[in-house]
TIRO-2110 file (N, C-alpha, C; in Angstrom, 1 decimal):
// TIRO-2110
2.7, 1.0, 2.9, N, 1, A
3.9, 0.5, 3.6, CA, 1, A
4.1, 1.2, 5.0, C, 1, A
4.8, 0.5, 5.9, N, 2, A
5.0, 1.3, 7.1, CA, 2, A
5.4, 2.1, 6.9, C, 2, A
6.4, 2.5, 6.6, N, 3, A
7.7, 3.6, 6.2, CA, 3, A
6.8, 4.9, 5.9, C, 3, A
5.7, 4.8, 5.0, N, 4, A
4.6, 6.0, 4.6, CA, 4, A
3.9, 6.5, 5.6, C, 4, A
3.4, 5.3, 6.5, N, 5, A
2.6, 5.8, 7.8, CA, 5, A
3.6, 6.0, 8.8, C, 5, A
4.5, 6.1, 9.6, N, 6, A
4.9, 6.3, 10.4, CA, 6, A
6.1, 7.6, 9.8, C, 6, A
6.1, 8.5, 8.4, N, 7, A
6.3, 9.4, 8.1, CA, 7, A
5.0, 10.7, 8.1, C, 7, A
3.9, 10.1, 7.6, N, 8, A
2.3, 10.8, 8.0, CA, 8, A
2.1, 11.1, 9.4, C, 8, A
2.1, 9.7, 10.4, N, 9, A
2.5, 10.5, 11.2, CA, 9, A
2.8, 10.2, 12.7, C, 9, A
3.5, 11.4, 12.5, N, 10, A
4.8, 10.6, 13.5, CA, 10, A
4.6, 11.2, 14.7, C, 10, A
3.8, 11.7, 15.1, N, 11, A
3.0, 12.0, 16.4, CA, 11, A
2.7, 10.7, 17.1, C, 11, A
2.7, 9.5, 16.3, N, 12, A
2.6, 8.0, 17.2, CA, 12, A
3.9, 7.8, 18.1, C, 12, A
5.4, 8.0, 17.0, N, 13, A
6.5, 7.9, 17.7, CA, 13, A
6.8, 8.2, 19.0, C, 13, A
5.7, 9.6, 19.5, N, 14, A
5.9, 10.2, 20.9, CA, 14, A
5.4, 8.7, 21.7, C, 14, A
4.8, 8.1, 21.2, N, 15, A
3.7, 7.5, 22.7, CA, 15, A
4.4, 5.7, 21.9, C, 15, A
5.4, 5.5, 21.2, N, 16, A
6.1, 4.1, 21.3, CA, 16, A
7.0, 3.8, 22.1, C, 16, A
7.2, 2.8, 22.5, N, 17, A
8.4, 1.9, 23.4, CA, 17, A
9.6, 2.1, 23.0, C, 17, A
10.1, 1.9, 21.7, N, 18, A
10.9, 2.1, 20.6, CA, 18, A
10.5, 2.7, 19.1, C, 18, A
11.8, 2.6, 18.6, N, 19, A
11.4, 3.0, 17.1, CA, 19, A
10.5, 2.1, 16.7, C, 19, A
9.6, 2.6, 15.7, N, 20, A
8.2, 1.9, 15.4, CA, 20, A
9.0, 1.4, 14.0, C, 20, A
9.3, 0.3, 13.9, N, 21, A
10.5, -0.1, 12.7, CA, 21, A
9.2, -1.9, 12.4, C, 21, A
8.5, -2.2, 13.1, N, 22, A
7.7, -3.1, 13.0, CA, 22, A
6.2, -3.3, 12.7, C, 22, A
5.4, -3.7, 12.1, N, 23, A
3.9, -3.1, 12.3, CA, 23, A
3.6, -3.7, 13.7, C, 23, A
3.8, -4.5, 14.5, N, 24, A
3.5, -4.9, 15.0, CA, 24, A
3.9, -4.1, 16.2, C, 24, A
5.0, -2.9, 16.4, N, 25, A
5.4, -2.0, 17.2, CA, 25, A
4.3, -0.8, 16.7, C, 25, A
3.7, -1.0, 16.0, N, 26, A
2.8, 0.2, 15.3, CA, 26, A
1.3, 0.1, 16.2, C, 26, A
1.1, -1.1, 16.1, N, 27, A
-0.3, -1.9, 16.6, CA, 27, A
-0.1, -1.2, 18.4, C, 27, A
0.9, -2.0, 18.9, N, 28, A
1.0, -1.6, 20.1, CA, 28, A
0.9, 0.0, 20.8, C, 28, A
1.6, 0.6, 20.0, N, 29, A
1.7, 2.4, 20.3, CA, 29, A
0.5, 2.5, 20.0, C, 29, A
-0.3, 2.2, 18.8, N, 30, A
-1.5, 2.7, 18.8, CA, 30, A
-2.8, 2.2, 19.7, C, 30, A
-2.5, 1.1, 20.5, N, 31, A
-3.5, 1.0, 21.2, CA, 31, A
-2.7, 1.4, 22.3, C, 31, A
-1.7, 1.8, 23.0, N, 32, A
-1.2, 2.4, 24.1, CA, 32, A
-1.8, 4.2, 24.0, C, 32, A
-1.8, 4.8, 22.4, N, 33, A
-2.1, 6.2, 22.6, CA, 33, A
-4.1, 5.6, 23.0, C, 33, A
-4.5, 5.4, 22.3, N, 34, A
-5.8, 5.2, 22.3, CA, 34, A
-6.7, 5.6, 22.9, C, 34, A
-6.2, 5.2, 24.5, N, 35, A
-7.2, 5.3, 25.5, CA, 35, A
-7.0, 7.3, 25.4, C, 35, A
-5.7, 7.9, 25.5, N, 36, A
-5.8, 8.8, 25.6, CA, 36, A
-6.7, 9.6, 24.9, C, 36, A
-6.8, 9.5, 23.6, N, 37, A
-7.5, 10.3, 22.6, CA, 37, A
-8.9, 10.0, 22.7, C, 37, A
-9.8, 9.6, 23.6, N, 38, A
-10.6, 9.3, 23.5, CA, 38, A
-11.1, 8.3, 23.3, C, 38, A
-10.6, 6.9, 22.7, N, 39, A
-11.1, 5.8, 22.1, CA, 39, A
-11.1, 4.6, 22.7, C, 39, A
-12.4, 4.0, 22.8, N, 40, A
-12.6, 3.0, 24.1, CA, 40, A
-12.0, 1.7, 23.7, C, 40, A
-11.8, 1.2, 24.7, N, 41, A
-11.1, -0.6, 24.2, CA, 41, A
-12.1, -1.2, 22.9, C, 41, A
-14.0, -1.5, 23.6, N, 42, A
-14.2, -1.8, 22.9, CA, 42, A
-14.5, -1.2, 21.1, C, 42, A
-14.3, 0.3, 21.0, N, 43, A
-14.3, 0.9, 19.4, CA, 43, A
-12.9, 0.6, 18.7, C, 43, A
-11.8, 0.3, 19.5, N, 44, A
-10.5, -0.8, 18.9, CA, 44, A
-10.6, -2.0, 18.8, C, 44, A
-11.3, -2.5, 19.5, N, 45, A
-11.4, -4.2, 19.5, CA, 45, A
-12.2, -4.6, 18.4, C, 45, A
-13.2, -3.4, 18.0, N, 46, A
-14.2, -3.8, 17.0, CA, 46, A
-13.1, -3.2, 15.6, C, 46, A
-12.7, -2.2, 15.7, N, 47, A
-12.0, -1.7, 14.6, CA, 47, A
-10.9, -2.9, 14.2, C, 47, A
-10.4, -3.3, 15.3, N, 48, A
-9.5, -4.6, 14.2, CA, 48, A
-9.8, -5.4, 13.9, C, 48, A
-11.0, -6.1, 14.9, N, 49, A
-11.5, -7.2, 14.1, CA, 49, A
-12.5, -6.6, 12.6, C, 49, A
-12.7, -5.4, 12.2, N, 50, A
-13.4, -5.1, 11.2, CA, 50, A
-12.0, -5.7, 10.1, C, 50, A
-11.6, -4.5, 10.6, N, 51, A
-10.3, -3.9, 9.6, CA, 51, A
-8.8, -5.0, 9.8, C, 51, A
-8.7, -5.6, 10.8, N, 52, A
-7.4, -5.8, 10.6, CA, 52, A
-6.4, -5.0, 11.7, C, 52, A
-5.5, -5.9, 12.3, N, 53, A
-4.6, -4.3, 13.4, CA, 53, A
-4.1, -4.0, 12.5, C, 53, A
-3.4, -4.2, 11.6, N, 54, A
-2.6, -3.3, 11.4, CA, 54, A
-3.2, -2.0, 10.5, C, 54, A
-4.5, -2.3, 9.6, N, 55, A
-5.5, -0.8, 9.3, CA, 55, A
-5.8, -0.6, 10.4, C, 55, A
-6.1, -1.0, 11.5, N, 56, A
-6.5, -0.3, 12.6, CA, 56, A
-5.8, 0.8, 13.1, C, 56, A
-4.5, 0.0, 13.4, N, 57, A
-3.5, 0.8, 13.9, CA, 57, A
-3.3, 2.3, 13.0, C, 57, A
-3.0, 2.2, 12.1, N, 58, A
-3.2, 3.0, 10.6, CA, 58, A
-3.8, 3.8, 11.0, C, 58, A
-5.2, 3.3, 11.0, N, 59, A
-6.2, 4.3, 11.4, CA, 59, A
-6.2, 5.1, 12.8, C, 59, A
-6.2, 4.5, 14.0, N, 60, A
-6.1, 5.9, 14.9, CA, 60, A
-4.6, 6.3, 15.1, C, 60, A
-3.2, 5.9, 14.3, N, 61, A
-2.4, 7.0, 13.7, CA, 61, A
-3.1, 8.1, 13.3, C, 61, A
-3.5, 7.9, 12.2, N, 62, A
-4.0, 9.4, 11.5, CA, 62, A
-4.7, 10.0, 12.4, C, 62, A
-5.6, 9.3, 13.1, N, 63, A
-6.9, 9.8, 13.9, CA, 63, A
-6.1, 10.5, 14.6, C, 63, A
-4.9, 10.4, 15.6, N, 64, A
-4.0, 10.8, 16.9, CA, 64, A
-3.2, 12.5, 15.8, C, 64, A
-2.7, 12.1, 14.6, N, 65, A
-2.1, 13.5, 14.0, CA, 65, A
-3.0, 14.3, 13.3, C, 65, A
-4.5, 13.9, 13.5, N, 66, A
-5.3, 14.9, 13.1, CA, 66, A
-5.7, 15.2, 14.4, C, 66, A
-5.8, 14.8, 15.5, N, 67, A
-6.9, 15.3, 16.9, CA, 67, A
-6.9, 16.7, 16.8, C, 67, A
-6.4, 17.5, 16.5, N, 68, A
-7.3, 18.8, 16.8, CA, 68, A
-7.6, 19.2, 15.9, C, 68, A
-8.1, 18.5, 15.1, N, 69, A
-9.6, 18.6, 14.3, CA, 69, A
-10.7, 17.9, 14.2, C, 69, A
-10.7, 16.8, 15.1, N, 70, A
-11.7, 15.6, 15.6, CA, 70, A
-12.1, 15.6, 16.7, C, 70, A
-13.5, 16.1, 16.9, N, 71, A
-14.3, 16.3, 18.3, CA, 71, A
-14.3, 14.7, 18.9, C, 71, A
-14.5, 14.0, 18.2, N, 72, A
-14.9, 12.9, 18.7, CA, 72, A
-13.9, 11.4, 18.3, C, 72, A
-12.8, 11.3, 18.3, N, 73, A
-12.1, 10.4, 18.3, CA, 73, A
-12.9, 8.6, 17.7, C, 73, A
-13.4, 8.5, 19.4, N, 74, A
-13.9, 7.3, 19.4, CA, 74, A
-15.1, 7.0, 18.3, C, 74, A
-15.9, 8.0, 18.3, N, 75, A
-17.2, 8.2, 17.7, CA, 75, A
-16.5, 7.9, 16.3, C, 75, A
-15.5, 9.2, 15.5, N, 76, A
-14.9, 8.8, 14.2, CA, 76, A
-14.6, 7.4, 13.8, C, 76, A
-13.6, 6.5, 14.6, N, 77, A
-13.2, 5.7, 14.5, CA, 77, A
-14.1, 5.0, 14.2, C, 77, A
-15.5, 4.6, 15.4, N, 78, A
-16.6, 3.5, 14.7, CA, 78, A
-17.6, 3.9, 13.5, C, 78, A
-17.2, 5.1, 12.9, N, 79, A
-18.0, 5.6, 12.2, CA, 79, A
-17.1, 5.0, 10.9, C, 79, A
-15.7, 5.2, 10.7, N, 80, A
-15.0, 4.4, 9.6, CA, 80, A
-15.1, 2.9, 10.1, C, 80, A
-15.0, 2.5, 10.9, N, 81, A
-15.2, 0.7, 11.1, CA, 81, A
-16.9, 0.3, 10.7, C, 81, A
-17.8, 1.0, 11.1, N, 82, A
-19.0, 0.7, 10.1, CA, 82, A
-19.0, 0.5, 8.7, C, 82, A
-18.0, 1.8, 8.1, N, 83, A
-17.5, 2.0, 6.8, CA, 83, A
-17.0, 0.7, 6.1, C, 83, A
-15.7, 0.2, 6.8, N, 84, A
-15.2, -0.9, 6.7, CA, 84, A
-15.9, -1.8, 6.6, C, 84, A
-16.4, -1.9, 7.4, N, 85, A
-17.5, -3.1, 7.4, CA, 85, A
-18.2, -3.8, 5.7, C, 85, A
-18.5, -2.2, 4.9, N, 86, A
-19.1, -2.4, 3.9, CA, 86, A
-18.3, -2.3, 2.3, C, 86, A
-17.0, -2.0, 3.0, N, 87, A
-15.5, -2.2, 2.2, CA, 87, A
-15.5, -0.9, 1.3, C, 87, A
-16.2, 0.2, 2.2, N, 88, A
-16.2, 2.0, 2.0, CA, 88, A
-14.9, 2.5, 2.5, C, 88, A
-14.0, 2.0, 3.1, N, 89, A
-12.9, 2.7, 3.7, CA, 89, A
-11.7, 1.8, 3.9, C, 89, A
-10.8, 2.7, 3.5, N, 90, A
-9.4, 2.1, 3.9, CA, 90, A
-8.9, 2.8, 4.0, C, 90, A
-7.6, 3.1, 5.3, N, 91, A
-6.6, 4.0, 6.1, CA, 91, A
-5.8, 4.9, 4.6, C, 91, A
-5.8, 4.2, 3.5, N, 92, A
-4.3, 4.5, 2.5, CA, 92, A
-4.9, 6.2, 2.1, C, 92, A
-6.0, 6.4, 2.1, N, 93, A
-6.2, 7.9, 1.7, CA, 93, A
-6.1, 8.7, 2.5, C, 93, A
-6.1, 8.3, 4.1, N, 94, A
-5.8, 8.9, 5.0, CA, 94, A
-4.4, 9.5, 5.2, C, 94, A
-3.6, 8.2, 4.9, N, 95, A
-2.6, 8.3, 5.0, CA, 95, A
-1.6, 9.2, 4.1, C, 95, A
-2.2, 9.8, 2.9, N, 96, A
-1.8, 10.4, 1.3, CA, 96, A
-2.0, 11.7, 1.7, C, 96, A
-3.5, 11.8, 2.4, N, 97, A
-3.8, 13.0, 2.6, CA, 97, A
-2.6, 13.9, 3.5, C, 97, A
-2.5, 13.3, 4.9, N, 98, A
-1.5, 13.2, 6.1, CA, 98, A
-0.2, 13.9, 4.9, C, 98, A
0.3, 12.9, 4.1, N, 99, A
1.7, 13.5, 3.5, CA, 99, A
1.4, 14.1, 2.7, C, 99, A
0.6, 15.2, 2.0, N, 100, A
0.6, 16.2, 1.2, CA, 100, A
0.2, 17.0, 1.9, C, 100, A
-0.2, 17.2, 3.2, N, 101, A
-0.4, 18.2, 4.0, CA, 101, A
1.0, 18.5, 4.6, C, 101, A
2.1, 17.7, 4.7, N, 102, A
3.3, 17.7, 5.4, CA, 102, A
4.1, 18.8, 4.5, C, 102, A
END
């Protein structure tokens, strides 16, 4: 559910328009942080059409409230969208992990 990711983590909220109250306000923040954290148009463009925006989004959420512990942003990302690809990965454990670290 949104409500779980955007409590994981809320490091996106800095870089939204508004309250992220929509997935579709979620999609947007996360390809507005994106470019910052290292991650090229094209390793999002592929990540959603793997995954879906709204796992995508998901995904470099967590990617953005973990960065300083991810040398490589972009590299990660297409390294879980390969993942996806073979139906090895989905954002929701990311997202578990994120709130028991909280």
């Amino acid at each position: 559910p949104l409500a779980l990711v955007t409590k994981a983590c809320p490091d996106l909220a800095l870089f939204a328009d508004a309250e992220i109250g929509h997935w579709t306000h979620l999609v947007h923040a996360a390809d507005k942080v994106r470019p910052m954290i290292g991650i090229s148009a094209d390793a999002w463009h592929q990540a959603c059409a793997v995954m879906g925006h709204e796992q995508a989004a998901t995904t470099v959420a967590a990617i953005l409230q973990r960065a300083a512990h991810i040398n490589n942003p972009g590299g990660y990302l297409r390294a879980l969208t390969r993942r996806a690809e073979q139906a090895a990965f989905s954002p929701g454990p990311m997202i578990m992990a994120l709130l028991k670290a909280a």
